[in-house]
C-alpha positions in Angstrom: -32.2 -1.7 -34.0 -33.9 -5.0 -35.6 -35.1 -8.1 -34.7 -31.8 -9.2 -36.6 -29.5 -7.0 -35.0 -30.7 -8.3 -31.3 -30.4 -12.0 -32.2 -27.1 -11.5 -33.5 -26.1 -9.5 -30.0 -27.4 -11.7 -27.9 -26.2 -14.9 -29.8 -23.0 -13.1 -29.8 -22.9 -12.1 -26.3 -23.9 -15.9 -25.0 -21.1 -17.6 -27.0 -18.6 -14.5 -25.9 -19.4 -15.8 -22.6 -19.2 -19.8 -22.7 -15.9 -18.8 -24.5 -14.7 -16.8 -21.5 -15.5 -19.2 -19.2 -14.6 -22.1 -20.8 -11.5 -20.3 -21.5 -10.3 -18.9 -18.1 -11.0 -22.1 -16.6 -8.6 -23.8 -18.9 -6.1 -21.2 -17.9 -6.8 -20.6 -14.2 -7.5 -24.7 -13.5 -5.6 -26.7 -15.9 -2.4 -24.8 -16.7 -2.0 -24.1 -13.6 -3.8 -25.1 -10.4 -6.0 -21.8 -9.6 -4.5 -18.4 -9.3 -4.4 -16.8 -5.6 -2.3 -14.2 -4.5 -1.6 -15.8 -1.5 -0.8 -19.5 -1.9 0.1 -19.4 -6.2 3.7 -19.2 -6.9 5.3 -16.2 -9.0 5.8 -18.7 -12.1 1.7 -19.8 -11.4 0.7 -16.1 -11.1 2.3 -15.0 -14.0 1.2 -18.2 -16.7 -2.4 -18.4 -15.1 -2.4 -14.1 -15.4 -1.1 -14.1 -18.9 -3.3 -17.5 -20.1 -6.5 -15.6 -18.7 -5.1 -12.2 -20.8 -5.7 -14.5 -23.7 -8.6 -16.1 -23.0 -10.1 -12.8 -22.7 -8.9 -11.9 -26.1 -9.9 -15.1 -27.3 -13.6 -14.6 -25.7 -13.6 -11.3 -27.3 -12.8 -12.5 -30.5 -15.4 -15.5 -30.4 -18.0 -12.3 -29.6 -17.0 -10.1 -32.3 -17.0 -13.2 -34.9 -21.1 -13.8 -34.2 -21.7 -9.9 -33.4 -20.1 -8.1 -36.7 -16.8 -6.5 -36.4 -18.4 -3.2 -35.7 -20.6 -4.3 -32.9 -19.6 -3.3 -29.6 -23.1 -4.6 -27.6 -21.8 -8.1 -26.6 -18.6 -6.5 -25.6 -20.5 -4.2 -23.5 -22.6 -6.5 -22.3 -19.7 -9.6 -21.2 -17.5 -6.4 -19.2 -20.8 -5.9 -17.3 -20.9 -9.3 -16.5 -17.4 -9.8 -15.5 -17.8 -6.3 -13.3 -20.5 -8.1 -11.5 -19.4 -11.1 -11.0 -16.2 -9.6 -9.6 -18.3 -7.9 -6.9 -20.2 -10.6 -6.3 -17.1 -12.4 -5.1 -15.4 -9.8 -3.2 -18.9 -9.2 -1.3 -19.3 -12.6 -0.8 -15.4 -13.2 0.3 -15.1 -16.5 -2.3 -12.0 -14.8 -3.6 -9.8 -15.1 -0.7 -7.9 -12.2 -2.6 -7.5 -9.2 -1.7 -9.1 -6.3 -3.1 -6.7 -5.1 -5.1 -5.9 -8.1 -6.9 -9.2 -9.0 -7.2 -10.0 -5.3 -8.9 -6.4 -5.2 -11.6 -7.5 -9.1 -12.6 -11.0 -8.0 -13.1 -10.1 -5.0 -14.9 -7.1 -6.5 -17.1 -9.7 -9.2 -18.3 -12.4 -6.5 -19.3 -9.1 -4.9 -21.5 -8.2 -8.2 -22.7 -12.0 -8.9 -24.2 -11.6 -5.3 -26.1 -8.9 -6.6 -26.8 -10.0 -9.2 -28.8 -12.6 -7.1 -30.1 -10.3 -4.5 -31.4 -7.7 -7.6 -32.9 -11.0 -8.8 -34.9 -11.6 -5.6 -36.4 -7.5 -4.9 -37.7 -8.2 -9.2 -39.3 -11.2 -8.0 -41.0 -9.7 -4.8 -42.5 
Protein backbone atom coordinates (compact mmCIF):
# COMPACT_ATOMS: atom_id res chain seq x y z
CA UNK A 1 0.00 0.00 0.00
CA UNK A 2 1.29 3.70 -0.92
CA UNK A 3 1.52 6.81 0.47
CA UNK A 4 -1.47 7.53 -2.07
CA UNK A 5 -3.55 4.77 -1.19
CA UNK A 6 -3.36 5.82 2.84
CA UNK A 7 -4.26 9.44 2.14
CA UNK A 8 -7.01 8.48 0.13
CA UNK A 9 -8.33 5.92 3.19
CA UNK A 10 -7.93 8.11 5.69
CA UNK A 11 -9.39 11.19 3.78
CA UNK A 12 -12.07 8.77 3.02
CA UNK A 13 -12.60 7.36 6.29
CA UNK A 14 -12.69 11.09 8.08
CA UNK A 15 -15.35 12.52 5.63
CA UNK A 16 -17.33 8.90 5.97
CA UNK A 17 -17.49 9.84 9.42
CA UNK A 18 -18.46 13.73 9.59
CA UNK A 19 -21.10 12.34 7.04
CA UNK A 20 -22.39 9.80 9.50
CA UNK A 21 -22.59 12.00 12.19
CA UNK A 22 -23.81 14.84 10.64
CA UNK A 23 -26.24 12.58 9.12
CA UNK A 24 -27.74 10.60 12.05
CA UNK A 25 -28.05 13.70 13.98
CA UNK A 26 -30.25 15.20 11.30
CA UNK A 27 -32.26 12.08 11.52
CA UNK A 28 -32.25 11.08 15.19
CA UNK A 29 -32.61 15.18 16.38
CA UNK A 30 -34.31 17.08 13.85
CA UNK A 31 -36.84 14.64 12.21
CA UNK A 32 -37.71 13.58 15.06
CA UNK A 33 -36.80 14.50 18.68
CA UNK A 34 -34.17 11.52 19.59
CA UNK A 35 -34.93 7.92 19.28
CA UNK A 36 -35.43 5.87 22.71
CA UNK A 37 -37.05 2.85 23.15
CA UNK A 38 -38.66 3.91 26.04
CA UNK A 39 -40.16 7.44 25.75
CA UNK A 40 -40.16 7.67 21.45
CA UNK A 41 -43.43 6.86 19.94
CA UNK A 42 -43.89 3.90 17.31
CA UNK A 43 -44.32 6.58 14.41
CA UNK A 44 -40.72 8.40 16.00
CA UNK A 45 -39.09 4.94 16.25
CA UNK A 46 -39.78 3.92 12.95
CA UNK A 47 -38.88 7.57 10.90
CA UNK A 48 -35.79 8.28 13.21
CA UNK A 49 -34.83 4.12 12.58
CA UNK A 50 -35.36 4.33 8.94
CA UNK A 51 -33.73 8.11 8.51
CA UNK A 52 -30.57 6.78 10.38
CA UNK A 53 -30.78 3.38 7.79
CA UNK A 54 -30.14 6.12 5.26
CA UNK A 55 -27.85 8.18 6.66
CA UNK A 56 -25.77 5.24 7.03
CA UNK A 57 -26.01 4.52 3.45
CA UNK A 58 -25.56 7.94 2.74
CA UNK A 59 -22.17 7.99 5.02
CA UNK A 60 -21.13 4.94 3.20
CA UNK A 61 -21.59 6.41 0.03
CA UNK A 62 -19.75 9.77 0.89
CA UNK A 63 -16.68 7.07 2.04
CA UNK A 64 -16.68 5.02 -0.96
CA UNK A 65 -16.84 8.41 -3.31
CA UNK A 66 -13.19 9.65 -1.61
CA UNK A 67 -11.93 5.90 -1.04
CA UNK A 68 -12.43 4.28 -4.80
CA UNK A 69 -15.32 1.99 -5.33
CA UNK A 70 -13.19 -0.99 -4.59
CA UNK A 71 -11.83 0.16 -1.23
CA UNK A 72 -13.26 -1.42 1.67
CA UNK A 73 -10.60 0.33 4.46
CA UNK A 74 -12.75 3.38 5.48
CA UNK A 75 -15.75 1.04 5.61
CA UNK A 76 -13.76 -1.10 7.91
CA UNK A 77 -12.50 1.42 9.68
CA UNK A 78 -16.20 3.72 10.33
CA UNK A 79 -17.95 -0.07 11.54
CA UNK A 80 -15.13 -0.18 14.05
CA UNK A 81 -15.91 3.05 15.14
CA UNK A 82 -19.54 2.77 15.37
CA UNK A 83 -18.89 -0.81 17.35
CA UNK A 84 -17.02 1.18 19.80
CA UNK A 85 -18.80 3.91 20.34
CA UNK A 86 -21.82 1.65 20.84
CA UNK A 87 -19.96 0.02 23.84
CA UNK A 88 -18.88 3.00 25.01
CA UNK A 89 -22.38 3.97 25.71
CA UNK A 90 -23.84 0.91 26.91
CA UNK A 91 -20.75 0.79 29.50
CA UNK A 92 -21.22 4.08 30.34
CA UNK A 93 -25.27 3.78 30.61
CA UNK A 94 -25.80 7.24 28.28
CA UNK A 95 -28.09 5.20 26.19
CA UNK A 96 -30.88 4.64 28.55
CA UNK A 97 -31.70 1.72 26.05
CA UNK A 98 -31.61 -1.39 26.65
CA UNK A 99 -29.15 -3.75 25.41
CA UNK A 100 -30.83 -5.13 22.80
CA UNK A 101 -31.87 -2.09 21.13
CA UNK A 102 -28.81 -0.58 21.66
CA UNK A 103 -26.98 -3.86 19.85
CA UNK A 104 -29.84 -4.23 16.50
CA UNK A 105 -29.41 -0.14 16.04
CA UNK A 106 -25.77 -0.50 16.15
CA UNK A 107 -25.61 -3.38 13.99
CA UNK A 108 -28.41 -2.23 11.36
CA UNK A 109 -26.18 1.09 10.97
CA UNK A 110 -22.90 -0.93 10.36
CA UNK A 111 -25.21 -2.86 7.40
CA UNK A 112 -26.58 0.41 6.23
CA UNK A 113 -22.84 1.93 5.74
CA UNK A 114 -22.03 -1.36 3.52
CA UNK A 115 -24.74 -0.61 2.26
CA UNK A 116 -23.91 2.44 0.80
CA UNK A 117 -20.72 1.06 -0.05
CA UNK A 118 -22.09 -1.79 -2.07
CA UNK A 119 -24.91 0.90 -3.78
CA UNK A 120 -21.62 2.93 -4.98
CA UNK A 121 -20.08 0.12 -6.55
CA UNK A 122 -23.54 -1.19 -8.70
CA UNK A 123 -23.55 3.39 -9.81
CA UNK A 124 -20.10 2.95 -10.85
CA UNK A 125 -20.47 -0.20 -12.95
Amino acid sequence: MNTKQLVRILLATIAGEISLVLFTTIAQEVIVDGVHFATSSTMDLILGGFATLVAGALAGMVASTLGGKDNKWPHVIISLFIITETIYLMASGKTGNPIWFSTVSSVALILSVWGGFYAYRQIKK
